[in-house]
Steps between C-alpha positions, in 0.01 A plus 500: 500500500608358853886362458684315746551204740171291600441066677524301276135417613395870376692479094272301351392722108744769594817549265857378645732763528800312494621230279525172719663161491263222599624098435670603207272663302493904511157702594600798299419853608184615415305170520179526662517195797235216528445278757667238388863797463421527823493142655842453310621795635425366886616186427843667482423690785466852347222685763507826331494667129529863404251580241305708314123512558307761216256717595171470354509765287845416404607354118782239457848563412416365160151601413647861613797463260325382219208758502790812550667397181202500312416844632855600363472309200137505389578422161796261448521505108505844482723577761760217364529356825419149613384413897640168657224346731497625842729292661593567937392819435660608219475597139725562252464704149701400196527687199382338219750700210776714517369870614612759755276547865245702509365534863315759643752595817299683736176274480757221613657673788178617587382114506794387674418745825199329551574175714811387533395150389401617198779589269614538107845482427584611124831559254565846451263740243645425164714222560504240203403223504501173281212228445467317857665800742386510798390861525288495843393279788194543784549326758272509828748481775261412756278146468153716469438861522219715518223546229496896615875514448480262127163704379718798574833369295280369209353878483834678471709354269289373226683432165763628664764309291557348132759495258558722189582284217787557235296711232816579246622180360824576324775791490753593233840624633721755353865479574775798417841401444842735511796465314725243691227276653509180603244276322409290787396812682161539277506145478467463896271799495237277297554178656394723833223654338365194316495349866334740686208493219465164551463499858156734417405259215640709241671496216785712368381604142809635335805631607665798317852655489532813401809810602477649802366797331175670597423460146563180435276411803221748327500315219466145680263602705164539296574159318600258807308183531329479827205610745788654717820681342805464772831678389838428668793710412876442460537791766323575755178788502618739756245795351173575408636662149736167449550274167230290612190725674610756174427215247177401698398887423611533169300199394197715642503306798409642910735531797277350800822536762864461443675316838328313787558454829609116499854419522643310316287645210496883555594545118129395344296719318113450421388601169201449300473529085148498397371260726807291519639454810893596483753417789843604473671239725799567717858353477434248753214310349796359305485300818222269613526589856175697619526893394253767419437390168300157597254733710465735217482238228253260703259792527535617216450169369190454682298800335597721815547895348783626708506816619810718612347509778435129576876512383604713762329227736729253443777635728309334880646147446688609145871405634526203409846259535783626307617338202874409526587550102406864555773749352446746794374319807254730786768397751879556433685176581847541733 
């Protein structure tokens, strides 16, 4: 593509590179000129325009746009994302239900090396999202680029991005209570919980209180309404062999990991029993400030098996803005 000034004589069916001001009315950027733009345009005495001029084996901003995001979205119903028509080059992607991102990373920084006009900017793997997020955008920087460079782009990153719908629709919640509690503790504790269900479209089944007793919890466990079973103690899990991870055991239950490396949040265990998905939130998801347990939950939630590995991943990016209400703060205040 040949960019820059040219006579006005010479613009004729080339693409104005600048937005301009002519007997006010605006010729917007990216108009191609006719004959009659330019007789307006010398009636006001403008002599020169910088423009754009594709080559012939060059595709339009748009037609370039539009024919990326299909290559990254080739099927928009199963992906759960919905394409905006190509509009100056761009595209956006909207999910169509609440979901985390599923992208594949290095297919997309691959495509992104390509051309420098030819770009896809997307939320981070696993964010969540909600009916009508925006969750990615191509845009083609430059007004045309070349078919070599788009062939090459469509070829690397196909399907490269979709959502992973909510698969677990409800949860039950058990809650352990010690002598001298405060009822609106537990009470808060659901309110929270029921909340950050419904911000994944689901439901909070039942909610149980029970003593914090490893026991007690054993015995809540097997019965608890719910695709998911979340338990939230009166104190805080600080070991692998605690009230909580014991009654997940006792109740025949699996240890997947006990901590992560998100903060605030570093007190969650992962458990399964049977095929039940079992989270032992931390202290803090009394609050609804971010905190390891929405990334746990929201995968978990979305039919993603966690692995204490994939656990261990969470620490590049996992510390995440402190919570103010927390008992013992990272950072000790003068």
């Amino acid at each position: 593509m040949d960019f820059g000034p040219v006579p006005l004589d010479e613009a004729e069916g080339a693409i104005l590179a600048h937005s301009r001001l002519i007997e006010g009315r605006k010729l917007p950027k990216g108009h191609r000129l006719t004959a009659a733009d330019l007789a307006r345009l010398a009636a006001a005495g403008v002599d020169r325009l910088t423009v754009a001029r594709p080559a012939p084996d060059d595709v339009g901003e748009d037609a370039a746009a539009a024919r990326l995001a299909a290559a990254l979205v080739p099927d928009p119903g199963a992906a759960r994302l919905s394409l905006t028509t190509a509009f100056t080059g761009r595209v956006n992607l909207h999910a169509t239900g609440p979901g985390v991102v599923a992208l594949d990373a290095a297919a997309i920084h691959a495509l992104n090396r390509i051309d420098p006009a030819i770009t896809f900017a997307t939320l981070p793997p696993f964010a969540r999202v909600a009916r009508g997020t925006l969750v990615g955008t191509v845009k083609i920087i430059a007004y045309a680029v070349a078919e070599a460079s788009l062939a090459r782009a469509l070829a690397t990153a196909p399907a490269a991005i979709r959502i992973r719908p909510v698969v677990h629709r409800s949860a039950g919640l058990i809650l352990t209570e010690v002598p001298g509690q405060a009822a609106k503790l537990n009470a808060k504790a659901r309110e929270i919980t029921a909340r950050r269900l419904e911000a994944l479209g689901m439901d909070l089944a039942e909610t149980v209180a029970v003593p914090h007793e490893a026991a007690a919890i054993a015995a809540a466990l097997p019965g608890l309404a719910g695709d998911i079973a979340l338990i939230l103690t009166a104190s805080a899990t600080s070991d692998l062999h605690d009230t909580a991870p014991s009654g997940l055991v006792a109740a025949g239950g699996q240890m997947v990991r006990f901590g992560i490396p998100v903060d605030p949040g570093n007190l969650l265990f992962l458990g399964r029993l049977g095929a039940r998905p079992v989270i032992g939130l931390p202290g803090c998801a009394r609050s609804p400030a971010l905190n390891g347990a929405d990334w746990v939950l929201e995968r978990v939630a979305c039919g993603i098996d966690l692995t204490s590995d994939d656990l261990a991943a969470m620490g590049v990016g996992g510390l995440l803005t402190e919570i103010p209400i927390r008992p013992q703060p990272r950072e000790r205040r003068p």
